[in-house]
N, C-alpha and C positions, 0 to 999 in steps of 0.2 A: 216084277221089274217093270219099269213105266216102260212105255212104249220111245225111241227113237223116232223124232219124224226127218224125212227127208225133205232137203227145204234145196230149192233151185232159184237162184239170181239172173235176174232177164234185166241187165245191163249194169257193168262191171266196170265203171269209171270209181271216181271217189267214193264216193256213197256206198255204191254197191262192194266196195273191199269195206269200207268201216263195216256196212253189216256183218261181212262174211266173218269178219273179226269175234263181232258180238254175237252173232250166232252161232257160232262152234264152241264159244265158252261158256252157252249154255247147257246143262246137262240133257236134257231132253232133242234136241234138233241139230243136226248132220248138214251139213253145206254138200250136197252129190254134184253139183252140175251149176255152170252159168252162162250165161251167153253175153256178147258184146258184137257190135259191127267191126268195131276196131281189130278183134282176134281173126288170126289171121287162120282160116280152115280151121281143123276139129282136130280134138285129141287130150291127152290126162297133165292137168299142170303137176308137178311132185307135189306129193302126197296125196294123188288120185283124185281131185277132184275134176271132172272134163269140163272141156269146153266149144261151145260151138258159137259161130256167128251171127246165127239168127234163131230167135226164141221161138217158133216152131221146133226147129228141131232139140231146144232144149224142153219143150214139152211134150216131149216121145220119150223124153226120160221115166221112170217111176218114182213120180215125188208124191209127196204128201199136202208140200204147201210150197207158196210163190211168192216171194219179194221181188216188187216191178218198181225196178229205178231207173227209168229210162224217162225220155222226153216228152215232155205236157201233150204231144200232140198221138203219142202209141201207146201213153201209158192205160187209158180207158181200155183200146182194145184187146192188151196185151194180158189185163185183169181180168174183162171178160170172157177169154180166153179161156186162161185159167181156172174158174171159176167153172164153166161147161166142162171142161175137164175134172171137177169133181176135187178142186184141189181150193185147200183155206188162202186166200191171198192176202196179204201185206203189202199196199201200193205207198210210195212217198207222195209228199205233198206236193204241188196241188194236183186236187186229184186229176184234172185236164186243162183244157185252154179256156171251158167255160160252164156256164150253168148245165147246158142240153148234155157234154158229154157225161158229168156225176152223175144225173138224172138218168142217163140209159145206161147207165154200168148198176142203179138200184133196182132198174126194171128187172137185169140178169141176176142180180142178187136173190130177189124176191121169189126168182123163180127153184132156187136153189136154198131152201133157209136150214139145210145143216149145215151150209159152210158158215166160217168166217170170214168175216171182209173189216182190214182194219187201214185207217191213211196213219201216215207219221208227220202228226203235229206233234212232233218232240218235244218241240218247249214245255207242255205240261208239265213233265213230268225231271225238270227241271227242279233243286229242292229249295230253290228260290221262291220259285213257285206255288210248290206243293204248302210250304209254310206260311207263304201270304195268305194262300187260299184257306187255309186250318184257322188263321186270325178270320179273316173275313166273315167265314160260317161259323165261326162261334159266336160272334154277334159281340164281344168285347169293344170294338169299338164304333156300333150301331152300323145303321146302313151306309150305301156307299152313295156318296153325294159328285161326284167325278172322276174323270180319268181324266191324263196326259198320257199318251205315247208315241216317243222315238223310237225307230229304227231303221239301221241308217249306213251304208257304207259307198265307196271310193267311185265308185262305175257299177254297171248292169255287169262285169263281168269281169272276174277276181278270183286269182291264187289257180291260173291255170285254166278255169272254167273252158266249157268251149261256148260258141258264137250264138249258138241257137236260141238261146236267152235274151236276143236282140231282134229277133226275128218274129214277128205276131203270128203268122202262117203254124209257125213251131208252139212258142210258148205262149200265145192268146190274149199275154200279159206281159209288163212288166218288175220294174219293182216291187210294185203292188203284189200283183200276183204270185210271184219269185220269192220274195223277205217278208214283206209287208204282211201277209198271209196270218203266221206266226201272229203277229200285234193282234189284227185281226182276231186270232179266233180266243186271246186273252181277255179281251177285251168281252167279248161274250160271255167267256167264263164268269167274270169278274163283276159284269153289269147285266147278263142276261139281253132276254132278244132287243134291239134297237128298228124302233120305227119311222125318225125321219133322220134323213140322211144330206147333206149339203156337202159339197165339195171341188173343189180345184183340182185338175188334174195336167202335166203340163211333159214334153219332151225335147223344151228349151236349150237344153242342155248340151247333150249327148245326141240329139237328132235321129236316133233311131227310131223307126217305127211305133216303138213302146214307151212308156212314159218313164221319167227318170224320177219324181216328183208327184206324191201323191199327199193331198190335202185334206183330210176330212172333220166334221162335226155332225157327231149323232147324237140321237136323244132316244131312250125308252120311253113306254106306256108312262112309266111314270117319275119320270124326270130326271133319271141320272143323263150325266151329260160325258160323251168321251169326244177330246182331241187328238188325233191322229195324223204324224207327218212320216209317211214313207218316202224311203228316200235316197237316190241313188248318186247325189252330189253331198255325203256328208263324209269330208274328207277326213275325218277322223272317226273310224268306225265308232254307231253307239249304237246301245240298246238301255231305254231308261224308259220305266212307266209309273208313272205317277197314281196313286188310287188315293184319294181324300175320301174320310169316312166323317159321321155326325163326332167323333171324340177323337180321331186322331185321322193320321193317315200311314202307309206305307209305300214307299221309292223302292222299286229293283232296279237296279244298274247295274250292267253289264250281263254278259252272258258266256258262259266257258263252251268254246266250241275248239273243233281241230285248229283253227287258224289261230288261236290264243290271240286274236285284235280286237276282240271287244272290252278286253279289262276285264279287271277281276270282277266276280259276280255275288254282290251283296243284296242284303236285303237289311232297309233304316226303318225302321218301327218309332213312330211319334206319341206319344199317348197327351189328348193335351186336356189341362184341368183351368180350373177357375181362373188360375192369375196367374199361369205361365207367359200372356202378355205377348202371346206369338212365338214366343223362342222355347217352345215344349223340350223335355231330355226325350233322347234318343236312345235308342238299341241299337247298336248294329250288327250284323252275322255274313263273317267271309264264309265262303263258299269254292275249298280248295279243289274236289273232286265231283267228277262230272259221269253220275250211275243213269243218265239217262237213258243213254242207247241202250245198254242193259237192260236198264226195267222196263220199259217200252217194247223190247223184244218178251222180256219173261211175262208179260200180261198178255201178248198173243198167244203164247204158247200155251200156258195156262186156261184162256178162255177155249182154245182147241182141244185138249187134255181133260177138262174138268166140262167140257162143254157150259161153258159160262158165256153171260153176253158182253161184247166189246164196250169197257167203261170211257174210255176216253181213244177219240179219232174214229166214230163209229160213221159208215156211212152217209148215215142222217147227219150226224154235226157237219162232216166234212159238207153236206147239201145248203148246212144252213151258212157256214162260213165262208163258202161259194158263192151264193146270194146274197150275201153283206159285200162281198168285192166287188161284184157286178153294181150293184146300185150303189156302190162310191161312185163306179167308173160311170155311169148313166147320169148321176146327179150336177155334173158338168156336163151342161149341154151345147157345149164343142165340142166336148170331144167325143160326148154321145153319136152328135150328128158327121165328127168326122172319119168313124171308124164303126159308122152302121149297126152302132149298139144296140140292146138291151137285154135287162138285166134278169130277162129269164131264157137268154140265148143258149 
């Protein structure tokens, strides 16, 4: 019989319940324990899972492994942590406020390589996604000649959120950092690494410390070109990314998350010929159910079980898609110079 592992939650707002969800409906991994500031002392919620107020004392527990959903600015430490304690970690995205923290959460990694360390860039794993991605590598319809991507919602802070998301000291970042991320790390997937980088960065809006509004234009080695507007004054939440290929192109639009405010989540397939004349036929595939939390959890579990390496959100990417944010945020130099940037901070 496969092993049960013991999996403990270091901060118990939304996030950390959808996990606890997903991971108890896996058959392999047990939810024992979580911590939150907000719970009030210590003791067993019904149906015995305990809880304490601060994740020290939730890692006195005997876990096996650690999902860290807590805020950009403890989540590094909180992994670190974990990780000295001999336990496979699952942190959410982003992995800190900035490049130096990912970078010394690898140093502790490196020192420990039979754990696991995996970040949750969800969207991958996404079947929107996973199916553009299956057209793209099969080469059907050649290389990929640009990007466009939205994403894009009401304020820095939505559907209950708490404040700290506004605060640079906490989260390092703003929308960018916070949503924009996601786009971000698609866009690598989809175009591979990007070497120059231009963009606008602005917190017009909303005045808080963080930017609400982020602008970008990158280019790779060898010429694909991505547009990026993150975006936290897009009063009708979107999520749309455009990929143009040498023979057709493919649009994702929308994204099925808890909040159901991005629209339904399709994907348009163009295949264009000789003398379609611009107005190519179309495919298109709704996308009613949303297995990502799921599979995203079943592939850690599995890479700890099967001792396999982390495919997607593995440290390193999370380093590189860390470094792609940072030198958006650098490549405007105001706001470089007004919040004492750079992009290997």
């Amino acid at each position: 019989m496969t092993k049960k592992l013991k999996v403990g939650i270091a901060g118990y707002g939304v996030v950390g319940k959808r996990r606890h969800h997903f991971i108890d409906l896996h058959p392999n991994l047990k939810t024992v324990a979580v911590c939150d500031q907000k719970l009030e002392g210590e003791g067993t919620f019904d149906g015995g899972v305990r809880y304490y107020a601060h994740y020290k004392r939730l890692l006195e527990e005997d876990l096996d492994a650690l999902f860290v959903c807590l805020t950009n600015d403890i989540n590094p430490e909180v992994t670190m942590a974990g990780l000295e304690l001999g336990l496979h970690v699952f942190c959410e995205k982003p992995p800190g406020r900035d490049v130096s923290d990912i970078a010394e959460v690898i140093a502790r990694e490196e020192s420990h390589p039979g754990l696991k360390l995996k970040y949750g860039f969800n969207h991958r794993y996404h079947d929107s996604v996973r199916d553009a991605l299956k057209i793209a590598q099969s080469g059907e319809l050649g290389e990929v000649i640009n990007l466009r991507g939205v994403y894009g919602k009401s304020k820095l802070i939505t559907f209950g959120q708490s404040s700290w998301r506004t605060e640079r000291k906490l989260a390092g970042g703003g929308i960018l950092l916070d949503q924009g991320i996601h786009m971000v790390d698609l866009l690598r997937l989809f175009a591979g690494e990007f070497e120059q980088v231009h963009s606008f960065i602005s917190n017009g809006f909303w005045r808080h410390d963080v930017e609400d509004n982020a602008y970008a234009l990158l280019r790779t080695h060898d010429g694909k070109v991505a547009m990026l507007h993150s975006s936290a004054t897009q009063w009708r939440h979107r999520f749309d990314l455009q990929i143009a290929f040498q023979r057709g192109s493919i649009t994702l639009s929308g994204i099925l998350s808890g909040s159901k405010s991005y629209g339904d989540e399709t994907m348009t397939v163009a295949r264009a010929t000789k003398d379609e004349a611009g107005d190519p036929k179309e495919q298109a595939a709704n996308y009613a159910n949303d297995s990502s939390w799921a599979d995203e959890i079943a592939e850690f579990a599995e890479a700890i079980l099967a001792d396999k390496p982390i495919v997607n959100g593995s440290s390193k990417d999370a380093l590189k898609t860390m470094e792609l944010v940072y030198r958006i945020y650098c490549a405007d130099p105001e706001w470089k110079a007004r919040w004492n940037l750079n992009d290997t901070a």
